[in-house]
C-alpha positions in Angstrom: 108.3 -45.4 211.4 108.8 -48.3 213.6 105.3 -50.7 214.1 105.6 -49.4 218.1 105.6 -46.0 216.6 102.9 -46.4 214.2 100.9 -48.0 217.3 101.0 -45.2 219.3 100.1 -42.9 216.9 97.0 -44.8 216.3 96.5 -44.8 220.2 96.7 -41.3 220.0 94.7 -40.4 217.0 91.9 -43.0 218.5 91.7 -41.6 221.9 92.1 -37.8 220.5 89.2 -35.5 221.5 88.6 -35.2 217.5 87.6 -38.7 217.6 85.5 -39.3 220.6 83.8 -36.2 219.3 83.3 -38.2 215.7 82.1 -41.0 217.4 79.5 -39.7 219.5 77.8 -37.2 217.3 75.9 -39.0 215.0 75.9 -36.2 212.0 79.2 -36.0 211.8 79.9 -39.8 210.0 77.3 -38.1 207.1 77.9 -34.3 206.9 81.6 -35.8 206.4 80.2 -38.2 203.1 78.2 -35.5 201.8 81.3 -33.1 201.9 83.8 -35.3 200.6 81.5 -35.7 197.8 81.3 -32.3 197.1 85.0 -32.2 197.4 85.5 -35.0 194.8 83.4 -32.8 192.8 85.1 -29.8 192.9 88.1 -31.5 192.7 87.5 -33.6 189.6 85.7 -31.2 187.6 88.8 -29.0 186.8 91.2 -31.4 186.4 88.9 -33.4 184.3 88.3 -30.2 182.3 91.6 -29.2 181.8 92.8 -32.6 180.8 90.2 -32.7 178.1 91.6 -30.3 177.1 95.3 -31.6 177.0 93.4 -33.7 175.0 92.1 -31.8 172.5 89.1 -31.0 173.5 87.5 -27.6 173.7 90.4 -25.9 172.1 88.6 -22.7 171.8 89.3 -22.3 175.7 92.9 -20.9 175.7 94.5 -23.1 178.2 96.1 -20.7 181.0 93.1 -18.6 181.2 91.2 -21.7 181.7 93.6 -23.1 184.3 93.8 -19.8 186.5 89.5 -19.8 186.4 89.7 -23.6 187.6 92.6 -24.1 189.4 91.4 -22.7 193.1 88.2 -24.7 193.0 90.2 -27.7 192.3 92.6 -26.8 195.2 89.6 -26.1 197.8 87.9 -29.4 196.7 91.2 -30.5 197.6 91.4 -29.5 200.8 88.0 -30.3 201.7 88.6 -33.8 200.9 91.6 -34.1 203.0 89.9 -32.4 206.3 86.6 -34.9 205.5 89.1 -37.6 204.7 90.3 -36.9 208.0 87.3 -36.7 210.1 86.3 -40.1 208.3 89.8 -42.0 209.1 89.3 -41.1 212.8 85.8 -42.5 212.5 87.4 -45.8 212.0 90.8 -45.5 212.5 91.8 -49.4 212.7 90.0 -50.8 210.1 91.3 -48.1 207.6 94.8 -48.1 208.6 95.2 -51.6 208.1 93.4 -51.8 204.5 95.3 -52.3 201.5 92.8 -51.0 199.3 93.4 -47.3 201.6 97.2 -47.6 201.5 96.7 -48.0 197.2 94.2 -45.4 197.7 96.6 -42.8 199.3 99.9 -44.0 197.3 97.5 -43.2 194.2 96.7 -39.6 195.1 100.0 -39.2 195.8 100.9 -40.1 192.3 98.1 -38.3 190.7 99.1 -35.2 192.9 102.4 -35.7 191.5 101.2 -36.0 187.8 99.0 -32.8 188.2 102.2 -31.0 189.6 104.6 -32.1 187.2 101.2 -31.8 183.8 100.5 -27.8 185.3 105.3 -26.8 184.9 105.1 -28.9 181.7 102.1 -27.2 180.1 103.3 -23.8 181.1 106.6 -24.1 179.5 108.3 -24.4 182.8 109.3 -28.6 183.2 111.7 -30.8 181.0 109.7 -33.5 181.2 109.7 -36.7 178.6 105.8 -37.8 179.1 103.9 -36.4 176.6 101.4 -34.1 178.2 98.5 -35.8 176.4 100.1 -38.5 178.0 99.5 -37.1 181.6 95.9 -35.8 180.9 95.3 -39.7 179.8 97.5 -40.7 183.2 95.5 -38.1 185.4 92.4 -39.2 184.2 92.8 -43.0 184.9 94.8 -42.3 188.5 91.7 -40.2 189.6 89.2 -43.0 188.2 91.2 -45.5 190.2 90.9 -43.4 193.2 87.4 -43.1 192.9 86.8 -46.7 192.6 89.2 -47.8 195.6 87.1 -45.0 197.7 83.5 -46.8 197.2 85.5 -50.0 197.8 87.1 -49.1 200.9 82.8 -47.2 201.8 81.9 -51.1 201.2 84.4 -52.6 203.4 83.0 -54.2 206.6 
């Protein structure tokens, strides 16, 4: 996209009624925080419990029955954290946009997205895949630590 294109966009997201509405209702900035807490939480819970045990732990769990009891709480914690992330990035629009640490933020989720995709076909028998899958469990859980730290970064940024 073409810097023109990418300014107009902003424009639009900026001025959308979405945004005014952010911007002048004062709960909405933290009813958005809380829930993108709890969506970290519900997020990082199961895939932090499934790769421990990628890893080794709590082998009495058999690992698909484990995944199938986890897997749609990670995937709503998910999507709340991409409708709060939303609501946030409207909040502030400019300043987030033109952040490195967001566009590391967002390039990592994409990878760790992209590791959890590629883990889940690998461990089900389904992927050729040369990684290890301890490997990945390690990889998911230091991609989702770095997104966690480059979010109360970008929370601290003026």
């Amino acid at each position: 996209m073409t810097a023109a294109g990418e300014t107009g966009l902003l424009a639009m997201a900026e001025a959308s009624a979405l945004a005014r509405f952010t911007e002048s209702t004062p709960w909405v900035e933290p009813l958005s925080g809380v829930l993108h807490l709890v969506g970290l939480v519900m997020l990082l819970g199961p895939v932090w419990l499934l790769d421990l045990r990628l890893l080794g732990a709590f082998r009495q769990l058999p690992l698909v029955a484990l995944a199938q009891a986890v897997q749609p709480i990670a995937a709503s914690g998910f999507l709340l954290l991409v409708l709060t992330g939303g609501l946030m990035l409207l909040k502030d629009t400019a300043m987030l946009t033109a952040s490195p640490v967001m566009a590391w933020k967002l390039a990592i989720i994409l990878l760790a997205s992209w590791n959890a995709l590629v883990s889940r076909r690998r461990w089900l028998g389904g992927g050729a895949n040369s990684m290890p899958v301890w490997l990945m469990a390690f990889l998911s859980i230091f991609l989702w630590l770095l997104v966690l730290g480059l979010g109360w970064l970008l929370a601290r940024q003026p």
